[in-house]
N, C-alpha and C positions, 0 to 999 in steps of 0.2 A: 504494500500500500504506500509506493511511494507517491512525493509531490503535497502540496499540502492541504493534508485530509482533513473534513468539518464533518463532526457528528451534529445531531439535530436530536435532542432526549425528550421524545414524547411523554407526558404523564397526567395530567390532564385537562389537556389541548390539543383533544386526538379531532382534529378538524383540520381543513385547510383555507376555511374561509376566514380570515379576518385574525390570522394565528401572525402576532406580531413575531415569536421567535422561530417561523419559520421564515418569515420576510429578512430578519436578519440572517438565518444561514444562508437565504439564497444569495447575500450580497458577496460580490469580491469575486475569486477564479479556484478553480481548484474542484476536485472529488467531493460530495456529500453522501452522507448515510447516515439515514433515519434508527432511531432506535426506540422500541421499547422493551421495559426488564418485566418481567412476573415472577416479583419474590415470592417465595412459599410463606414467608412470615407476614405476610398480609392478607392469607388467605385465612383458612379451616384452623387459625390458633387461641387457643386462650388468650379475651384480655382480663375480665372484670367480673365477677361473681355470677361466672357462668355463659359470661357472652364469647363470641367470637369477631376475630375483628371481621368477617365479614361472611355472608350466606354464601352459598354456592347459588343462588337466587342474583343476588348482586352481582357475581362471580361471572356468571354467564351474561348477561347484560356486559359488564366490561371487556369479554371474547367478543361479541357479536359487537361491538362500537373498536374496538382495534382490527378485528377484521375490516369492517369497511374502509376504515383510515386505508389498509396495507391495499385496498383497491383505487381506492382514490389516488395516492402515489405514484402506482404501477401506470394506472393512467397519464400520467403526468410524465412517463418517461424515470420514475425514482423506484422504490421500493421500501420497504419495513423490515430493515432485521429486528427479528425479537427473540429475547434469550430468556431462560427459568432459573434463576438462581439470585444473587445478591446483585444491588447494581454494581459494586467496584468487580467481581469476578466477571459479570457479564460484560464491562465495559472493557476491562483487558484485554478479554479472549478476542472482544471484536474489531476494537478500534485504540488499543495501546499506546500506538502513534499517533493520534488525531493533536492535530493543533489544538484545535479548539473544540467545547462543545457548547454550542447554545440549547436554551430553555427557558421554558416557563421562570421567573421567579415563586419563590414558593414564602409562606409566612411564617410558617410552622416549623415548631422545633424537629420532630421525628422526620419532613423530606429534608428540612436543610442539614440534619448530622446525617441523611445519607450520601446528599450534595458534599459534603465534608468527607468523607470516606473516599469518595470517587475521588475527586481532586488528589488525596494525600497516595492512592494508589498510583494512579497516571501522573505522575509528578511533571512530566513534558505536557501535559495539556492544560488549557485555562477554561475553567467554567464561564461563559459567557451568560450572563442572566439576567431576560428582559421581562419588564413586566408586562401583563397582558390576563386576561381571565374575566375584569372587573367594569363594569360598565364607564366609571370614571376614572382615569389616570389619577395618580397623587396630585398630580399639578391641576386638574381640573377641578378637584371638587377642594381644592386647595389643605390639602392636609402634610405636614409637616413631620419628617421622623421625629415619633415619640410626642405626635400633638395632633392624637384622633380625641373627638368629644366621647366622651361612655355613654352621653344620653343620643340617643337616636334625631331627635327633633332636630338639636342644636349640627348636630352630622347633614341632617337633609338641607336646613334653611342655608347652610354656608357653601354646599355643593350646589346647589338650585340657586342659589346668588351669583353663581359666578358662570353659570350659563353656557358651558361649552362644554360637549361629549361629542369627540371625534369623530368621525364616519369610520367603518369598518373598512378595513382595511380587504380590496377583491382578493377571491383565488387567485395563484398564478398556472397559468395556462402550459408553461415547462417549469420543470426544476432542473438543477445541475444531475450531471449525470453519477452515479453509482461507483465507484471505486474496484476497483478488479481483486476479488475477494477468493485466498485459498478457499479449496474444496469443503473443506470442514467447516468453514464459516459462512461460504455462501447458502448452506444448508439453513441459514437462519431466515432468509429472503423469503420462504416457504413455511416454517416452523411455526405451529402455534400449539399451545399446551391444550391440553383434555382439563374438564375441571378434574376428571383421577388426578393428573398431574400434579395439580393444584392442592392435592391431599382430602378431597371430599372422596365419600364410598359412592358407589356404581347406582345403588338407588337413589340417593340425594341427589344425583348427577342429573339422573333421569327424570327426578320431579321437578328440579331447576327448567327444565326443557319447555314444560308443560307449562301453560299459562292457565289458572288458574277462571272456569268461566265466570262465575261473580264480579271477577275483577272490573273495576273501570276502564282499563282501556290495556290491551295486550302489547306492553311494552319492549318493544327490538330495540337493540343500540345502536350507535352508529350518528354520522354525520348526514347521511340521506333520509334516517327516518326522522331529525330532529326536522329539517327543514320540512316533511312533509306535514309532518303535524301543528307546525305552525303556522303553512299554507291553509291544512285544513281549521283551526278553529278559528283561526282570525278570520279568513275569507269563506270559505264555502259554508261554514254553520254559521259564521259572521258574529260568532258569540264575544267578541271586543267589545261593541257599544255597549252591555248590560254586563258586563265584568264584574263592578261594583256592587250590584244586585244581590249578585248571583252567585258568588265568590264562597259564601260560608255554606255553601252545599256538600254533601258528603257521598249522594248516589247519584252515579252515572257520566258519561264521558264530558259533557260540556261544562258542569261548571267553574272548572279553573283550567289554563292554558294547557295545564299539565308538562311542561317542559323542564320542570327540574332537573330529574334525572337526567336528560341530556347536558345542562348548563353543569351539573357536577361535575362531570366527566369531560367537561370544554367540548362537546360534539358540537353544542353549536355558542356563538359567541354573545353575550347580554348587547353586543352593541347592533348586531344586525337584529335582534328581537327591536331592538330601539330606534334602526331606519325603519323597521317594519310598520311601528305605530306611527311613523310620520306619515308615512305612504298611507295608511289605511286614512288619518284626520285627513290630510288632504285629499283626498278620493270618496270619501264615507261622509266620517263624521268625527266632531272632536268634543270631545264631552268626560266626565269625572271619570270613567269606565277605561277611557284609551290612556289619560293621568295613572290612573290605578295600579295597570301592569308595570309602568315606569318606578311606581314608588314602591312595588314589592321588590323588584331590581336594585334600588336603591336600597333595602331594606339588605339586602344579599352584601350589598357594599362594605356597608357598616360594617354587617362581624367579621367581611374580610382587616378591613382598615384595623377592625378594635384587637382583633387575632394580633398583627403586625404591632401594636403598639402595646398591648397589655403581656404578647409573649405566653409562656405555660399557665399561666395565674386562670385563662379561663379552662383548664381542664382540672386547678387545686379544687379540694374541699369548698374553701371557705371562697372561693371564687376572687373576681377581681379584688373585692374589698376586705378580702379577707377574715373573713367570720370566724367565728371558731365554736359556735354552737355544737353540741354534739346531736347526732343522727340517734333516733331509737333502731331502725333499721329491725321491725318486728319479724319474728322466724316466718318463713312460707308467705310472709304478703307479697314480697319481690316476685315470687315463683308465683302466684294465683294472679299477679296483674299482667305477667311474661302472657301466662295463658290464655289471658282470657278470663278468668275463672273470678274475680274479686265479688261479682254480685251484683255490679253499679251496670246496665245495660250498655250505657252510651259507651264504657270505659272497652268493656266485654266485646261489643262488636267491635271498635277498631281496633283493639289490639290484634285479636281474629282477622280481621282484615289484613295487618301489617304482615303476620306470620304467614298469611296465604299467598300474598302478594309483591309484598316487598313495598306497600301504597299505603300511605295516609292523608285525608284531608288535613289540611293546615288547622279549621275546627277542631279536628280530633285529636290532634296535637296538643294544642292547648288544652285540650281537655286532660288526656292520659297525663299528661306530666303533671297539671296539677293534682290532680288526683293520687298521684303518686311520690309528690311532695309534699303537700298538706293534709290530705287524708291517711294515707299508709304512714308519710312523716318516715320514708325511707330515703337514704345518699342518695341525690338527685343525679350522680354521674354512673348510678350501677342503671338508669333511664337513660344515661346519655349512652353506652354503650354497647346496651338493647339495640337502639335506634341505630348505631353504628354500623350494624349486624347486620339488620334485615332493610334498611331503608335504600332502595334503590338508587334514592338521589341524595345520598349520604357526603357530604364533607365538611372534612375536622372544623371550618368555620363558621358556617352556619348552624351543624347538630349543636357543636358543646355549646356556640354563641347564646344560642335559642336557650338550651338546658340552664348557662349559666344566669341566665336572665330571669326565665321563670321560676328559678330556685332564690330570685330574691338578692343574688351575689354581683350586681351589676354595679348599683345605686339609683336603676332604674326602680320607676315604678310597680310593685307587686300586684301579680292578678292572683285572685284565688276564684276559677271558679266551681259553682255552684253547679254540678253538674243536672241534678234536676231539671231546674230552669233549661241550662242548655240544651237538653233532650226535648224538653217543652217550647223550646223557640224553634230548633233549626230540626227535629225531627217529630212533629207533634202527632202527623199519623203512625207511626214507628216502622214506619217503611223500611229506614235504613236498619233498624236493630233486627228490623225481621230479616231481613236478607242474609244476616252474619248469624244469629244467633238460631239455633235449630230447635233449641229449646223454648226460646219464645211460640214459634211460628204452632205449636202442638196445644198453644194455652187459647181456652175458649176466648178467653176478656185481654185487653191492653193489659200489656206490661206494666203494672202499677210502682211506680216510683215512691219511697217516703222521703222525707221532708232531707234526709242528708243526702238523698241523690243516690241511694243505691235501692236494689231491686229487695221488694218481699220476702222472693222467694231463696235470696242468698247473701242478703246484707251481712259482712262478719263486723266490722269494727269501723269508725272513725274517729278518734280521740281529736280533742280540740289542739292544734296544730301550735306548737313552741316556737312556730314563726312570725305565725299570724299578727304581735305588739309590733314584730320589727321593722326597722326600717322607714322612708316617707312614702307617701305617697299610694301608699297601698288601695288594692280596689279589689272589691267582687263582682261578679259578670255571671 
């Protein structure tokens, strides 16, 4: 591999549209080759009282979105080596010599000491590291190393003050060409792991496979289905204008964009979701709903920026502000809210949902965590590490962001809700609980609710919550 070689380290920004650190390796002259790693240690391992860092559910989702990537390339005249083991062992075996390697910037402790591993093995090559992922640059929504706001409000009015988000950046129609690669390595251009590989068993594999039909929308990975599902809900259901509305719904494919999981995994980029809404206002209609999609984006911002500036503090205990209350963390409540099984409907069916699917509505979110912080009054990160597991559209920024916040550890505002009520607002015919729940759908009469928000038929406990004085600002919903 003589002449001078650039790697390109996909991780996740497996797209090609609007992917600023492949527009950086395409600059300049010389051989490129794309890489991605599949360590075993991010798949089927123990993290957190019983979790794994990740399903074979999720697992397959992230095969089927690197494969496309390794299509789209090929197209382009490039290719995808991808290697199964550690990134410094895979980056040796592949690209030893590379000058350089660009990438994603990353916020997080656990990729930058892997980013730190690679570098200190390839001692001849330089990590090139550009940011990109985020709907707004540092410079745009003007934030400062080490001077993000913690409260959300003060983050959006100073970003939305200063009025500029880029335009996405197009595909590029060629890439540089491939490198002339030994026998043994060019075998990687082709290579992609089984989830066996990956350390899940044969049955897991096979249920990972199977989309699940209750589910809301049968999720494939990849940069072609991110774009097509955004053609369809914006345009052809045209469900944009009433976004607002229609947003805290929990059954069936329209009510949210549903594009998470893709933007996790950078298949497709926040800032073409953000030409998208221009195009639809000026073509359609511009109203609170085409706002809406823009400020949950912006919402995505945030725990990137507050990740970057708060560091590990949002995966401690005691969170950003450091708490120190101690957890009751009662025997078996963690396992019966895993399952499903607590008693509370609203809590029961989306947990059930998440474990079949890999899907939650953002509702139901809010619900399960509180629930399992205030109610159960169990470590709010043995929830954030559940979610890690089975969430499809899982990342370290957003999950723990989310966790650290509803557990009160921000200095934001505390919601406790009232899960009753929420079942009475956003599911009053119990539509959604009869769908998940098998036991319901067998009972002559509605699901009767008592006044703590869990079911008749299997209420075990709610002790009044040692968090509930703390803090300002507190609310129930």
């Amino acid at each position: 591999m003589a002449g001078r070689l650039r790697c390109l380290w996909f991780r996740v920004d497996l797209r090609i549209d609007d992917n600023p650190a492949l527009q950086a390796a395409c600059r300049g002259s010389g051989n490129l080759l794309p890489v991605f790693v599949f360590d075993p240690k991010n798949f089927n391992v123990p993290t957190l009282a019983g979790a794994r860092k990740s399903s074979a559910r999720r697992a397959q989702f992230l095969l089927e979105s690197v494969e496309c990537l390794r299509k789209s390339l090929e197209k382009r005249g490039s290719g995808l080596a991808v290697g199964l083991g550690s990134a410094e062992d895979v980056f040796s075996k592949l690209c030893g010599d590379a000058q350089d390697i660009f990438l994603q910037e990353s916020v997080c402790s656990e990729e930058r000491s892997e980013e730190a591993r690679v570098e200190k093995r390839l001692k001849g090559s330089k990590l090139q590291r550009v940011w990109g992922g985020t709907l707004y640059l540092p410079e745009e929504c003007g934030q400062q190393p080490n001077n993000t706001p913690t409260l959300f409000t003060s983050f959006k009015n100073k970003a939305e003050g200063r009025g500029t988000i880029r335009q996405p950046i197009e595909p590029p129609k060629k890439l540089p060409e491939l490198p002339q690669l030994p026998e043994d390595v060019a075998n990687s251009l082709s290579y992609l792991p089984s989830l066996e590989d990956l350390g899940y068993s044969r049955d897991e594999a096979e249920a990972a496979k199977r989309s699940d039909p209750r589910g809301v929308l049968d999720f494939r990975g990849g940069e072609e289905a991110a774009l097509a599902r955004m053609q369809k809900w914006i345009w052809e259901d045209d469900r944009l204008q009433e976004y607002k509305e229609i947003r805290n719904g929990m059954l069936g494919e329209g009510f949210s964009s549903k594009l998470s999981p893709w933007l996790a995994l950078g298949c497709m980029s926040p800032r073409r979701i953000y030409k998208e809404v221009q195009h639809y206002e000026s073509e359609r209609v511009k109203n609170k709903s085409t706002y809406w999609l823009i400020f949950e984006l912006e919402w995505r911002d945030f725990f990137v920026y507050m990740a970057k500036t708060q560091g590990d503090k949002i995966f401690y205990k005691g969170g950003v502000v450091g708490d120190k209350a101690p957890w009751k963390n009662p025997k078996g409540a963690l396992q019966r809210w895993k399952d499903g099984k607590t008693g509370d409907p609203l809590v029961d069916a989306n947990m059930r949902e998440l474990a079949a699917t890999g899907f939650m509505s953002n509702r139901g979110r809010q619900n399960v965590a509180s629930y399992l912080i205030f109610n159960l009054e169990v470590d709010w990160r043995h929830g954030a590490a559940h979610f890690e597991e089975h969430l499809l559209d899982y990342d370290p920024c957003s999950n723990w962001g989310n966790w650290v916040a509803a557990a009160g550890l921000t200095g934001q505002r505390i919601n406790k809700f009232n899960t009753k009520k929420q079942l009475n607002d956003y599911d009053p015919e119990r539509r959604y609980v009869r769908h998940w729940l098998e036991e319901s759908k067998s009972s002559p009469t509605e699901m009767e609710v008592d006044e703590e928000g869990a079911s008749s038929a299997g209420r075990r406990w709610a002790p009044k919550s040692q968090h509930d004085e703390k803090g300002k600002g507190k609310g129930k919903d």
